[in-house]
gemmi code that builds the backbone of each chain (N, CA, C; Angstrom):
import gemmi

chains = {
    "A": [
        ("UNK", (0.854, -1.186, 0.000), (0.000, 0.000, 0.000), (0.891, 1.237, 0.000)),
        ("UNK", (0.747, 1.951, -1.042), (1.306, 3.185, -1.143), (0.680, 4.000, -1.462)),
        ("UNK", (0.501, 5.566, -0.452), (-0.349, 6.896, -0.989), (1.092, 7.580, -1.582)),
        ("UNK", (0.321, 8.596, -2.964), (1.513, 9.232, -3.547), (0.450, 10.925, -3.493)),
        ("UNK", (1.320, 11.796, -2.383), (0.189, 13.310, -2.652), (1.011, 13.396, -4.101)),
        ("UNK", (-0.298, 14.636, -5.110), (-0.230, 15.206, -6.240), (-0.131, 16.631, -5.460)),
        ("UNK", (-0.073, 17.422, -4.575), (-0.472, 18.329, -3.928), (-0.181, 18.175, -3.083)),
        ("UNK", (0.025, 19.740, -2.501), (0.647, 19.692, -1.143), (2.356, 19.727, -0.898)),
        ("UNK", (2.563, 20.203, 0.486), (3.913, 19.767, 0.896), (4.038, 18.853, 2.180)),
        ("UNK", (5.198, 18.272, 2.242), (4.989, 17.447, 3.645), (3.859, 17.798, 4.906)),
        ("UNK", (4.187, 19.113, 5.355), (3.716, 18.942, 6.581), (1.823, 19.000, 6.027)),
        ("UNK", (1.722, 19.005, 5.181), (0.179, 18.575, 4.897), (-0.521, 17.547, 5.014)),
        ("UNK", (1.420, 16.350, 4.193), (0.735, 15.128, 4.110), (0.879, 14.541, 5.445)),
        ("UNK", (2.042, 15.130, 6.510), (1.838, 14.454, 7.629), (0.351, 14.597, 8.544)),
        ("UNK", (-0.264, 15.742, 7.927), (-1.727, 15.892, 8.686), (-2.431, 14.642, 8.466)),
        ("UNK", (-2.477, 14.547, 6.937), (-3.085, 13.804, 6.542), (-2.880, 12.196, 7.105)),
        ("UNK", (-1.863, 11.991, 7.044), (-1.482, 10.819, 7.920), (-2.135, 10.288, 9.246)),
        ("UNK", (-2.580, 12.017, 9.751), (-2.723, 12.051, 11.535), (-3.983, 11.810, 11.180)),
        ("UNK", (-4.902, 12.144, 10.520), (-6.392, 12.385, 10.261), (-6.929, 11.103, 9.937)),
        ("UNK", (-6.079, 10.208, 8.918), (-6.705, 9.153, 8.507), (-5.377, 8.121, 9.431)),
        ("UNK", (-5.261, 8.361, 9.937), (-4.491, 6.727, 10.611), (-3.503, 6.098, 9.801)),
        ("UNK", (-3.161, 6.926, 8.534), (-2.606, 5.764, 7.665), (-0.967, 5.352, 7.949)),
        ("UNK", (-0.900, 4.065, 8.276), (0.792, 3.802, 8.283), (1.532, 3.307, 7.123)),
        ("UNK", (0.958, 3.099, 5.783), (1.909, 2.518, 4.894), (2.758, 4.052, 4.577)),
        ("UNK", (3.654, 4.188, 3.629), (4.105, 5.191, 3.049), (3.609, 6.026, 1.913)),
        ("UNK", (3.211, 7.652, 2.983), (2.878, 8.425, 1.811), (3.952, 9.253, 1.138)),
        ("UNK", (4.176, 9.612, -0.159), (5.403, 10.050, -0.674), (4.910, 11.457, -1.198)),
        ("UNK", (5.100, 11.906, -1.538), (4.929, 13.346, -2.055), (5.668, 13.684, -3.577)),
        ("UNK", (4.403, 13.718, -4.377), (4.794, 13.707, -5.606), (4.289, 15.044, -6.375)),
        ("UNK", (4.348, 16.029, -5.265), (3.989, 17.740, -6.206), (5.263, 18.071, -7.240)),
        ("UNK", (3.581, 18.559, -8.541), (4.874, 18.974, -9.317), (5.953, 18.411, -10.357)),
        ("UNK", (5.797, 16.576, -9.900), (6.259, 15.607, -11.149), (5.545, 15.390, -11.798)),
        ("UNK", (6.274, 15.184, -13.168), (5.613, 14.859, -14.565), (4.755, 13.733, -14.107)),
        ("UNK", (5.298, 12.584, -14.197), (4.676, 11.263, -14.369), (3.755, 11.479, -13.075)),
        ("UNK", (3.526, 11.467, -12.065), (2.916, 11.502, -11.003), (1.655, 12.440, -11.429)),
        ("UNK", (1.937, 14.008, -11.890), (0.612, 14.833, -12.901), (-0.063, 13.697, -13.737)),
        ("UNK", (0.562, 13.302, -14.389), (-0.359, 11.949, -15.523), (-1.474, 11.084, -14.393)),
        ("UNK", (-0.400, 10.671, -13.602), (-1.292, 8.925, -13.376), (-2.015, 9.790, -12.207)),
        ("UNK", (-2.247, 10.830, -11.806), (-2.852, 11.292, -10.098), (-4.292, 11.480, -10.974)),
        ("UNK", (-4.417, 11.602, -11.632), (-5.480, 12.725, -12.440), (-7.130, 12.013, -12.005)),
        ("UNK", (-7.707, 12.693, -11.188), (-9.259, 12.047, -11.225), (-8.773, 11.516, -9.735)),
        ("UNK", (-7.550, 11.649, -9.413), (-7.369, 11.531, -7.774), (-7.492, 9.605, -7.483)),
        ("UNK", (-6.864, 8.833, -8.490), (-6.949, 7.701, -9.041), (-5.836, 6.945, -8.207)),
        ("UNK", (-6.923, 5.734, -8.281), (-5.952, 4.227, -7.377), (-5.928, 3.425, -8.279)),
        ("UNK", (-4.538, 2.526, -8.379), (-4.588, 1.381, -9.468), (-3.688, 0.598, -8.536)),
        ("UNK", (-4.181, -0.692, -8.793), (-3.512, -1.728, -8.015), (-2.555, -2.325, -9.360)),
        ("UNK", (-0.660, -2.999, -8.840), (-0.114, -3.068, -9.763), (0.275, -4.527, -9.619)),
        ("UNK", (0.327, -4.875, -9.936), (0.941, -6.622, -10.096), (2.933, -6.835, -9.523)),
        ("UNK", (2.677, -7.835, -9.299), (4.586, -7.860, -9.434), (5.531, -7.860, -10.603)),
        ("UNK", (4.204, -7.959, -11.514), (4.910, -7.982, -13.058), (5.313, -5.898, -13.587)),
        ("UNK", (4.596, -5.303, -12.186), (5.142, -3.734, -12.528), (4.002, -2.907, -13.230)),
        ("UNK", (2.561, -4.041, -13.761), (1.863, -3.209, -14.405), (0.746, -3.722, -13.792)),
        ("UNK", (-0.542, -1.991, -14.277), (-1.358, -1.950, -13.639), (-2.790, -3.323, -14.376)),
        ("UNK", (-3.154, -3.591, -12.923), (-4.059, -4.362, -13.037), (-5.441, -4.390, -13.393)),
        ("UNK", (-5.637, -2.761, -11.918), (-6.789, -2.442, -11.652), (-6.300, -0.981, -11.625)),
        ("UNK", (-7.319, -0.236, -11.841), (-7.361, 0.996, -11.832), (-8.896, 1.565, -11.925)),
        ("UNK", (-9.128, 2.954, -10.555), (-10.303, 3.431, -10.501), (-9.896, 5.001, -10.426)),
        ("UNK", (-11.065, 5.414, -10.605), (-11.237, 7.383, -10.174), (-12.414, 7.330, -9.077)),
        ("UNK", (-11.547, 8.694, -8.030), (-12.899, 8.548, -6.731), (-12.880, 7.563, -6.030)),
        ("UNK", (-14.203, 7.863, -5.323), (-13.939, 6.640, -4.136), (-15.401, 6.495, -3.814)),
        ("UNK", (-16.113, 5.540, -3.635), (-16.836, 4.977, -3.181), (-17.252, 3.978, -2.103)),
        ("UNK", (-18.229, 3.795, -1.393), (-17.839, 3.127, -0.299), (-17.833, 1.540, -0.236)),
        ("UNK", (-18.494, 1.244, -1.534), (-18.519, -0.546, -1.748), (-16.355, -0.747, -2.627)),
        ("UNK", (-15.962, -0.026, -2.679), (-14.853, -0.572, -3.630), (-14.085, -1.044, -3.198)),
        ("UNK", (-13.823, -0.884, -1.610), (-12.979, -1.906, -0.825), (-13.174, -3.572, -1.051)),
        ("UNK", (-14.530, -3.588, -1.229), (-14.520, -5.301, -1.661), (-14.033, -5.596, -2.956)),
        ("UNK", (-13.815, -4.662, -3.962), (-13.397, -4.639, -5.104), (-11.840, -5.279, -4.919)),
        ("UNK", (-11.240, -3.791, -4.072), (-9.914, -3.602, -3.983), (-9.470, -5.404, -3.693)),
        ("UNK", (-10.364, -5.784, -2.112), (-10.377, -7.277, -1.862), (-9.939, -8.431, -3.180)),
        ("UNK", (-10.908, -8.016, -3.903), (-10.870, -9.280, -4.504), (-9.501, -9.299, -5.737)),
        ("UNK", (-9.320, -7.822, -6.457), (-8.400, -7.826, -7.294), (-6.929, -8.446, -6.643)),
        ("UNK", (-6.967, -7.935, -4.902), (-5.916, -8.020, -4.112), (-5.562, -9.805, -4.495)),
        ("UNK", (-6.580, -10.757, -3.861), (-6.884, -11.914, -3.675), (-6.363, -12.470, -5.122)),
        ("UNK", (-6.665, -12.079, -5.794), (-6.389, -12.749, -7.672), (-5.100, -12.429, -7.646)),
        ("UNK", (-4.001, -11.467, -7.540), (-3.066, -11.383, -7.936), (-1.872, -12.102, -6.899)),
        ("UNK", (-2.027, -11.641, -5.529), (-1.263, -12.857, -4.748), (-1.646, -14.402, -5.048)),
        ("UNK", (-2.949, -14.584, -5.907), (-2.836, -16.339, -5.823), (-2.710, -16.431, -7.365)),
        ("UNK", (-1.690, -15.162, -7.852), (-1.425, -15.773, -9.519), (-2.241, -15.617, -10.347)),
        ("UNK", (-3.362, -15.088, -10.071), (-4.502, -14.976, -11.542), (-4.377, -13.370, -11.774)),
        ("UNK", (-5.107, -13.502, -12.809), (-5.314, -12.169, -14.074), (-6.133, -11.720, -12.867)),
        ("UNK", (-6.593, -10.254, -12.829), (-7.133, -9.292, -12.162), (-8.434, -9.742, -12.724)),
        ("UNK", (-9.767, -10.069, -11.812), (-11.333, -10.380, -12.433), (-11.849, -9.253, -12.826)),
        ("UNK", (-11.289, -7.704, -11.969), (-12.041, -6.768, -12.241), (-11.400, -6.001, -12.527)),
        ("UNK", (-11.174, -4.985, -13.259), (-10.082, -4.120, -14.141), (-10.562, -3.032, -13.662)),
        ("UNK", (-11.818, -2.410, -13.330), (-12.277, -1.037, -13.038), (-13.265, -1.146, -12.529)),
        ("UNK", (-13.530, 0.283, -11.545), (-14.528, 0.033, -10.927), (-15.651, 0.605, -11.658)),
        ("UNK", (-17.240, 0.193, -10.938), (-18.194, 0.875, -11.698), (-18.752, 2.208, -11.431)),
        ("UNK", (-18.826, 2.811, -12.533), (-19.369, 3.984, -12.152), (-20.658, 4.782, -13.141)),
        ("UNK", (-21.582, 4.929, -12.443), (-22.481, 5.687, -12.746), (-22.475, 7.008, -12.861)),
        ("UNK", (-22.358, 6.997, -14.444), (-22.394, 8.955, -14.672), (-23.179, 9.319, -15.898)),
        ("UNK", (-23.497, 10.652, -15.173), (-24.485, 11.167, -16.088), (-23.580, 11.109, -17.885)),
        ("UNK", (-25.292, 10.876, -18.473), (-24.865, 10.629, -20.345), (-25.628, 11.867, -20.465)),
        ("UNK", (-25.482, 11.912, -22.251), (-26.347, 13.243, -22.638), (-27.378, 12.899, -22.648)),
        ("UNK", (-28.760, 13.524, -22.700), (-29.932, 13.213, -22.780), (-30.597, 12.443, -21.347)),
        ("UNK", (-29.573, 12.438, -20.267), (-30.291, 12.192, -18.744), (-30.548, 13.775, -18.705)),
        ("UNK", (-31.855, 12.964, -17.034), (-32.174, 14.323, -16.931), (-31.291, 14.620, -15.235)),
        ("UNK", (-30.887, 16.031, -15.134), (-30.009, 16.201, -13.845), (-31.391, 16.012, -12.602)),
        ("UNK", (-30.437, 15.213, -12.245), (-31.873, 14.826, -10.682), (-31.623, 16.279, -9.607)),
        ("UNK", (-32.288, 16.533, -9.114), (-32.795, 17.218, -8.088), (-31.911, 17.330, -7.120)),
        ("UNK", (-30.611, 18.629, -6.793), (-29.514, 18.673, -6.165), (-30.009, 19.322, -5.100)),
        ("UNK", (-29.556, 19.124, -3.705), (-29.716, 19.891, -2.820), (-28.471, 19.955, -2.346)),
        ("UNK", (-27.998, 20.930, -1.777), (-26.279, 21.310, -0.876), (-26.556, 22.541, -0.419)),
        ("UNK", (-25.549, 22.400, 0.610), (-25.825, 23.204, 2.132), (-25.150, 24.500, 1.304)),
        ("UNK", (-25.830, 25.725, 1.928), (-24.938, 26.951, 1.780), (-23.662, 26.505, 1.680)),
        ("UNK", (-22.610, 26.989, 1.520), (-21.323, 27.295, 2.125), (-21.079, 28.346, 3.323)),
        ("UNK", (-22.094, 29.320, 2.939), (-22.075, 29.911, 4.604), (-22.665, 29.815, 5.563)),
        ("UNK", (-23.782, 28.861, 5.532), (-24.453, 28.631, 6.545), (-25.216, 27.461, 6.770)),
        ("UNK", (-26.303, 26.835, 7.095), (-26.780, 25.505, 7.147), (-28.029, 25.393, 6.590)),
        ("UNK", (-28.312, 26.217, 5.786), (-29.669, 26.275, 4.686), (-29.298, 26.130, 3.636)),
        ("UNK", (-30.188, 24.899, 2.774), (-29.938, 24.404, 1.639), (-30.655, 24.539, 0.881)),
        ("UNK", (-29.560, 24.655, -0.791), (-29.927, 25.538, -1.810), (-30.523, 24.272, -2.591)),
        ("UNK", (-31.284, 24.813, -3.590), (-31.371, 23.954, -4.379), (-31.853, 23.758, -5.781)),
        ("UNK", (-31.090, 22.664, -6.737), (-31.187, 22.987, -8.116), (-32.418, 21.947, -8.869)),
        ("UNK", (-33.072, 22.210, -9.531), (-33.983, 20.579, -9.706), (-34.774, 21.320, -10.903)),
        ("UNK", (-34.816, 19.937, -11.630), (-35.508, 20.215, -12.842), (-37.190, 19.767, -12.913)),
        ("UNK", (-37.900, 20.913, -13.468), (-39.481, 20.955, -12.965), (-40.025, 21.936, -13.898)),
        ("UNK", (-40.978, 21.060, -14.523), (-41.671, 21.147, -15.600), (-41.290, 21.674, -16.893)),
        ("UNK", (-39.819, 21.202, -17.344), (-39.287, 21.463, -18.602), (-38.300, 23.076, -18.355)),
        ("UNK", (-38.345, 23.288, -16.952), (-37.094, 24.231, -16.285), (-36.365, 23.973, -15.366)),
        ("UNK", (-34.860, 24.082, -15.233), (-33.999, 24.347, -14.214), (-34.576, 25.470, -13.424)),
        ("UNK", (-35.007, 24.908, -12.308), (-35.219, 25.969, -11.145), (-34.270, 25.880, -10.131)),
        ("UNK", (-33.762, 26.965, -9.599), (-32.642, 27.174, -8.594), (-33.431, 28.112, -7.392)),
        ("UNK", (-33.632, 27.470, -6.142), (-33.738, 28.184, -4.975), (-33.027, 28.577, -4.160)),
        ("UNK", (-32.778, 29.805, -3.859), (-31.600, 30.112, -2.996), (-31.886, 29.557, -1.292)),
        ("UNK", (-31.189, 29.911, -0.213), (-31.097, 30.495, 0.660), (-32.093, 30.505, 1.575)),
        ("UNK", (-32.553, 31.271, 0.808), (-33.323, 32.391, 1.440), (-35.353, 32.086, 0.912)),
        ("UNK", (-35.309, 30.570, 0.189), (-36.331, 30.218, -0.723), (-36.969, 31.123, -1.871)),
        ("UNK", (-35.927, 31.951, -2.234), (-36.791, 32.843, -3.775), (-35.667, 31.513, -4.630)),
        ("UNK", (-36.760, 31.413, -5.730), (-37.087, 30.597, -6.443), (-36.398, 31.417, -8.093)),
        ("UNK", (-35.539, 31.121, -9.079), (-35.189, 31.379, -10.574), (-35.453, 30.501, -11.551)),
        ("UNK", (-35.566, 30.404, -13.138), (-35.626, 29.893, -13.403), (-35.001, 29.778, -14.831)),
        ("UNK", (-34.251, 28.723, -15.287), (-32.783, 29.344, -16.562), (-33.433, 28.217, -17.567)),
        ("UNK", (-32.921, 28.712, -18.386), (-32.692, 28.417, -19.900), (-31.441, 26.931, -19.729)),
        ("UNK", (-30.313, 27.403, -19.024), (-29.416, 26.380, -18.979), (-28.305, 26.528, -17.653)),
        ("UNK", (-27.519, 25.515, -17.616), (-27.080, 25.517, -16.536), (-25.802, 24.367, -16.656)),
        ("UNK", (-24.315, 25.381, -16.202), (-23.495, 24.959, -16.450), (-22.909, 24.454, -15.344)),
        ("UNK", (-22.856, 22.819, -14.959), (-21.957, 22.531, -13.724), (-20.728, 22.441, -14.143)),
        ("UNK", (-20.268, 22.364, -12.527), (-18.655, 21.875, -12.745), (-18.804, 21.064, -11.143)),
        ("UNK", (-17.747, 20.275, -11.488), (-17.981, 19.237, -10.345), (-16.326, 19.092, -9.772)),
        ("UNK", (-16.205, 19.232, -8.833), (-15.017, 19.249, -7.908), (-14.674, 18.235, -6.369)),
        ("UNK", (-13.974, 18.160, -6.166), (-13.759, 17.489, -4.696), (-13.602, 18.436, -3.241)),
        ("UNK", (-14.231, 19.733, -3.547), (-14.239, 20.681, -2.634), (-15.303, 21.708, -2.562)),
    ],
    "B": [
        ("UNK", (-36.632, 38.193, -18.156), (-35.314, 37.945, -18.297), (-34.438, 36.817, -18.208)),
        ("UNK", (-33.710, 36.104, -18.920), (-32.921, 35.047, -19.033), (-31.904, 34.450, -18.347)),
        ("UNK", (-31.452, 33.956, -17.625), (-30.449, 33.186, -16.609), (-29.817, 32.182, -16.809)),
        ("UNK", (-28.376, 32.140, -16.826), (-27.644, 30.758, -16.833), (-27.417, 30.779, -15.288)),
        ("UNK", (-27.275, 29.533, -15.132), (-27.181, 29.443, -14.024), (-25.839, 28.497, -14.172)),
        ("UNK", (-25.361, 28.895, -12.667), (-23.338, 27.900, -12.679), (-23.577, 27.528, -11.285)),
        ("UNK", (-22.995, 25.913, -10.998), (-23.238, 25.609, -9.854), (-22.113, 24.876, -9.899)),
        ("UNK", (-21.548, 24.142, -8.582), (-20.590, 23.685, -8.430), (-20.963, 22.130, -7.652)),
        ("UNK", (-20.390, 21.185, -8.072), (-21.309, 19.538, -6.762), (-19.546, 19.495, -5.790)),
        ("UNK", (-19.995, 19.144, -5.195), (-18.702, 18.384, -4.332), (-18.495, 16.785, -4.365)),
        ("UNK", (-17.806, 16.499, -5.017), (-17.550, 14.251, -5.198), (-17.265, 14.696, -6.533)),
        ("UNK", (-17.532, 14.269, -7.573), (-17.039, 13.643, -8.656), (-15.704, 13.816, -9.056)),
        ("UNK", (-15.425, 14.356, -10.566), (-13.879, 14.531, -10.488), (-13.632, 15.242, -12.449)),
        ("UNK", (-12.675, 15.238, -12.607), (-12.751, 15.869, -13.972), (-12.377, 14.578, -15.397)),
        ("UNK", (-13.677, 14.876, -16.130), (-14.189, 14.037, -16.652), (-14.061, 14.397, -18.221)),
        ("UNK", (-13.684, 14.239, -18.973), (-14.008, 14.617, -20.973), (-14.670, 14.224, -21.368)),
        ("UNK", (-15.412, 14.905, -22.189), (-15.951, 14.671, -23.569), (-16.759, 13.555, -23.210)),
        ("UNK", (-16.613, 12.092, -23.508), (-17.254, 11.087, -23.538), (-17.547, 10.210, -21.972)),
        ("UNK", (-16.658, 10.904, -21.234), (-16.972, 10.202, -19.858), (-15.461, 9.873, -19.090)),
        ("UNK", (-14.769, 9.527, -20.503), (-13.641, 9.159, -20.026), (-12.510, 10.168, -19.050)),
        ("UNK", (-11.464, 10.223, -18.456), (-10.219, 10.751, -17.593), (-9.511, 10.870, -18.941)),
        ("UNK", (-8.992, 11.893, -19.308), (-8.169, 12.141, -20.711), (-6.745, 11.430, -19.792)),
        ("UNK", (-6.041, 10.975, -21.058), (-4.745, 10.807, -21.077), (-4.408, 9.740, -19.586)),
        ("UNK", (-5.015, 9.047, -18.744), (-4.351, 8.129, -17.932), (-4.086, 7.017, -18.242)),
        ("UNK", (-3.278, 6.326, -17.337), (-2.641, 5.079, -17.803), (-3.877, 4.382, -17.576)),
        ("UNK", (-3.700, 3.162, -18.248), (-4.634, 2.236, -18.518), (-4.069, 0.939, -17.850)),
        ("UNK", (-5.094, -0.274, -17.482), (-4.742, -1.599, -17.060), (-3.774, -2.181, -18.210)),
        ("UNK", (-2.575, -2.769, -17.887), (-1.339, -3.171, -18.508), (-0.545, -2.010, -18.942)),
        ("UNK", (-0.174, -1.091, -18.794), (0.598, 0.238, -18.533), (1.477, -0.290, -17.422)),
        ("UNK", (3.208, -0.107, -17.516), (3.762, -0.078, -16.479), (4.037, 0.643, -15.711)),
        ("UNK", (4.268, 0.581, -14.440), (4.277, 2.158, -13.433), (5.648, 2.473, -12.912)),
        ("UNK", (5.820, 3.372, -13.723), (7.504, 3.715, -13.744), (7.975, 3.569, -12.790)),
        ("UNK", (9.144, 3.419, -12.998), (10.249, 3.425, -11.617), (10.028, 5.080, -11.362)),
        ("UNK", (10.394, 4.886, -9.632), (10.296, 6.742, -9.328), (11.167, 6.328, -7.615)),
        ("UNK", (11.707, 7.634, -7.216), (12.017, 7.751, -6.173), (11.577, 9.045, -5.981)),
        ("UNK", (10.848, 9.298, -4.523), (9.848, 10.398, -4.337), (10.020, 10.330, -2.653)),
        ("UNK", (10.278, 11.790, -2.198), (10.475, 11.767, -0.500), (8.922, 11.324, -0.038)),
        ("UNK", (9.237, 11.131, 1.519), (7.843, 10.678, 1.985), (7.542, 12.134, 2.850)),
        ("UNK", (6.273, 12.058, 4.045), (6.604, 12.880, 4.754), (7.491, 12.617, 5.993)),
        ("UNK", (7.769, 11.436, 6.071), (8.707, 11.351, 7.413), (10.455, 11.651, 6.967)),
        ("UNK", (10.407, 12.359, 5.262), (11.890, 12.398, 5.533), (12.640, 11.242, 4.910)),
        ("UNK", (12.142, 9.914, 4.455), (12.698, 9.526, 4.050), (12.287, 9.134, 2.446)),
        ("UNK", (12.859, 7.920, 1.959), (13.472, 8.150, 0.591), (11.845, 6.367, -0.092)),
        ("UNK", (10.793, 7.037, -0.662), (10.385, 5.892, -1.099), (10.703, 5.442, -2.649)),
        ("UNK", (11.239, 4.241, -3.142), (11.544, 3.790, -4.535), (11.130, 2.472, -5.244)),
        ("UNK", (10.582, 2.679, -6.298), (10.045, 1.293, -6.823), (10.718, 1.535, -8.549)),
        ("UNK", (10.911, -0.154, -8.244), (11.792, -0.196, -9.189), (11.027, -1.507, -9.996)),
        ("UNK", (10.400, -1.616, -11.034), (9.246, -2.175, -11.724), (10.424, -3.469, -12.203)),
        ("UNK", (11.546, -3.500, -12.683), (12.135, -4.611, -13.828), (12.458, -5.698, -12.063)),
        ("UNK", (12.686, -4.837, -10.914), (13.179, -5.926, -9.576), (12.150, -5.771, -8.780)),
        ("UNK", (10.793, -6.184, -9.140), (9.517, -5.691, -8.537), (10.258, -5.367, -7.078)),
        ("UNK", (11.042, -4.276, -6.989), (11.054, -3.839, -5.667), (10.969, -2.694, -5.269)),
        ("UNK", (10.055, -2.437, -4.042), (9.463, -1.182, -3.586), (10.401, -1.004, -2.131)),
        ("UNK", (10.899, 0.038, -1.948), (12.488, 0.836, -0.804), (11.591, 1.584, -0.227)),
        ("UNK", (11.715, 1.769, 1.200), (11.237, 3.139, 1.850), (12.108, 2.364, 3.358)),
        ("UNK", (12.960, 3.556, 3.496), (13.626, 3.835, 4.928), (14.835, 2.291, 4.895)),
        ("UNK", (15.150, 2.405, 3.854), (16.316, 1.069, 3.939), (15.629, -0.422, 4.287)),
        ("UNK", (14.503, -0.363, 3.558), (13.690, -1.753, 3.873), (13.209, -2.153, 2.081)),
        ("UNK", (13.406, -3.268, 1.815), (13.115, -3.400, 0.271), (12.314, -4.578, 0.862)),
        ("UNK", (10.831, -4.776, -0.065), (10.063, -5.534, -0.239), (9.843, -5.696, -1.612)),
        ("UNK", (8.935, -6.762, -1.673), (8.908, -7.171, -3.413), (7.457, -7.694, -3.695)),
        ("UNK", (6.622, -6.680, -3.591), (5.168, -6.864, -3.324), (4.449, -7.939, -4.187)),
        ("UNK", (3.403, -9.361, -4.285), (2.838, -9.638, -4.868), (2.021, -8.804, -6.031)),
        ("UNK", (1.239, -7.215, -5.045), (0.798, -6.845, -5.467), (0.767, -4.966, -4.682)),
        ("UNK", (0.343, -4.313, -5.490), (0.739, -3.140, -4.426), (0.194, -1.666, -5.363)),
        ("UNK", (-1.003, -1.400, -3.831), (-2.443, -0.831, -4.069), (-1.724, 0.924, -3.828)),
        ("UNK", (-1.797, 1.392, -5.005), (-1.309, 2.679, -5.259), (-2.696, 4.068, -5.310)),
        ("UNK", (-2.207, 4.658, -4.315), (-3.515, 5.627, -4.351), (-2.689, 7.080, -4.830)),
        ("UNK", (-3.562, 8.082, -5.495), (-2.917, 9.226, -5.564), (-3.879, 10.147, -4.641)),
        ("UNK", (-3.873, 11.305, -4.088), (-3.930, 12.360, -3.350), (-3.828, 13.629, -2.895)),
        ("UNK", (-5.117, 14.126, -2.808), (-4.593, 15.377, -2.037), (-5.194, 16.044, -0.738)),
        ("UNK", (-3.839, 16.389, -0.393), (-4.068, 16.028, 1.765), (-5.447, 16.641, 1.937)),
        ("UNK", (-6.032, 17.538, 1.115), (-7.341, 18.249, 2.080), (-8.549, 18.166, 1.594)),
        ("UNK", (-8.324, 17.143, 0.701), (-9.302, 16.251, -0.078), (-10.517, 15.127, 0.824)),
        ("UNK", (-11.469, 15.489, 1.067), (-12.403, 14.968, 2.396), (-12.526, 13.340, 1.471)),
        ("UNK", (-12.592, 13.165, 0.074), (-12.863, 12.155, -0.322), (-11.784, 10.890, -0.036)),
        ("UNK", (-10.294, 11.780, -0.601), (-9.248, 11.148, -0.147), (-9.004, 10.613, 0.798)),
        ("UNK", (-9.341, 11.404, 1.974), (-8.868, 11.005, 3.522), (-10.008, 9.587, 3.749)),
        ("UNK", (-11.083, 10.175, 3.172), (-12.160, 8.545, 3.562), (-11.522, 7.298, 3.255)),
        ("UNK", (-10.726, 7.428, 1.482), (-10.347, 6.002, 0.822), (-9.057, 6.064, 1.678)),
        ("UNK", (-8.134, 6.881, 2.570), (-7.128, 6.392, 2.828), (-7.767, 5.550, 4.112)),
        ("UNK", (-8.382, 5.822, 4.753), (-9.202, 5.409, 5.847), (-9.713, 3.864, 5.634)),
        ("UNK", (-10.428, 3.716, 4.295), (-10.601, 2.141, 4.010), (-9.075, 1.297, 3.075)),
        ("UNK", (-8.460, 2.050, 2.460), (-7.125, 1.452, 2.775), (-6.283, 0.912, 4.115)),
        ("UNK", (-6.120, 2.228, 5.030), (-5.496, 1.660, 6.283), (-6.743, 0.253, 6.880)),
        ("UNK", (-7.321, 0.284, 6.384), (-8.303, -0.645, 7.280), (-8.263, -2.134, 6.707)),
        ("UNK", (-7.683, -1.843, 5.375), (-7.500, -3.300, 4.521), (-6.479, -4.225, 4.584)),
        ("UNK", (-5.294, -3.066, 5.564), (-4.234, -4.091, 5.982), (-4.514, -4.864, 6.702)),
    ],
}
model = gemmi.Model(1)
for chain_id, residues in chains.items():
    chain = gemmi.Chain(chain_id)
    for i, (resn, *xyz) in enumerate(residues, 1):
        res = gemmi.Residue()
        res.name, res.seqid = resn, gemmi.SeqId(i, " ")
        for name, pos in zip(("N", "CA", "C"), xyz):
            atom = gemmi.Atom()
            atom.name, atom.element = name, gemmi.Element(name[0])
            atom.pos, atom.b_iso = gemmi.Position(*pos), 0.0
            res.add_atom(atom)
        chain.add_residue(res)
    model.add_chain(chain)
structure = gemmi.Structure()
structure.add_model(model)
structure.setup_entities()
């Protein structure tokens, strides 16, 4: 088990260490080429002893530990990896965006975005109610 | 009057065009040799042709060996390091 930060400097990742318990070795990889490539999507790949990757995911979910399990299990007893990636459910074109709710950022009243009756309606805050033509997300880990 | 509206989610991650992560390595891609400090100061190295992985003058030669990438203030991160440490 090895964490590699894309970000950050040591005394960050030693927080990080303190926060999550972790004892294998985290290394600190701000700023390298190859490490920019393979971090991207904040990505785990399990590697074989043969040096190459087996398994590889983006994100984290809370069932993938049994994943991680089993790819683990196949490669210490010599077999090909059963599962190469994990699954993931993401929006295609032509879904419709389900009904978002998230907390302010400044406070503990939640906003919310949801599609209703052939409009994006957005409620603030404060419950006044807009209604758009379109609507551009962006999706982040913060 | 007319409105775009811009919102931001917290979880997912950055995604192209078709769904896919542009440009990452793929299953059977080898994972370069690298030597990269840790935070305790010392020296971690994997060396893919002598499946061997170095940190602090200790060489092991992993069956297999579960590589996460990261960033420290990442709430998602800290969870999967959390079910990592828990898988040892």
């Amino acid at each position: 088990m090895v964490g590699v930060a894309h970000r950050g400097v040591a005394g960050a990742v030693g927080e990080f260490a303190e926060a999550t318990g972790s004892t294998y070795p985290l290394a600190i990889g701000t700023d390298v080429d190859w490490v920019r490539t393979w971090a991207r999507g904040d990505r785990l790949y399990i590697v074989g002893k043969d040096g190459m990757v087996a398994y590889s995911q983006y994100g984290f979910r809370e069932q993938d530990p049994e994943v991680w399990k089993k790819v683990l299990a196949d490669l210490r007893a010599g077999r090909a990896a059963s599962i190469t990636e994990a699954t993931r459910k993401e929006l295609q074109v032509g879904d419709v965006l389900p009904t978002i709710d998230m907390p302010e950022l400044t406070g503990d009243k939640v906003i919310r975005l949801s599609p209703e009756s052939g409009h994006l309606v957005y409620r603030d805050a404060k419950g006044q109610e807009r209604s758009f033509k379109a609507s551009v997300g962006f999706f982040s880990r913060y | 009057m007319k409105f775009m509206a811009f919102f931001s989610l917290v979880s997912a991650l950055p995604l192209y065009g078709d769904g896919a992560v542009a440009d990452v390595p793929a299953v059977g891609d080898v994972l370069p040799a690298f030597s990269l400090p840790t935070h305790k100061e010392d020296k971690l190295s994997w060396n893919p042709s002598g499946n061997s992985l170095r940190e602090a003058e200790q060489t092991t030669n992993p069956d297999a060996m579960v590589l996460h990438f990261f960033q420290p203030d990442c709430n998602a991160c800290q969870d999967q390091a959390k079910a990592l440490e828990a898988l040892r």
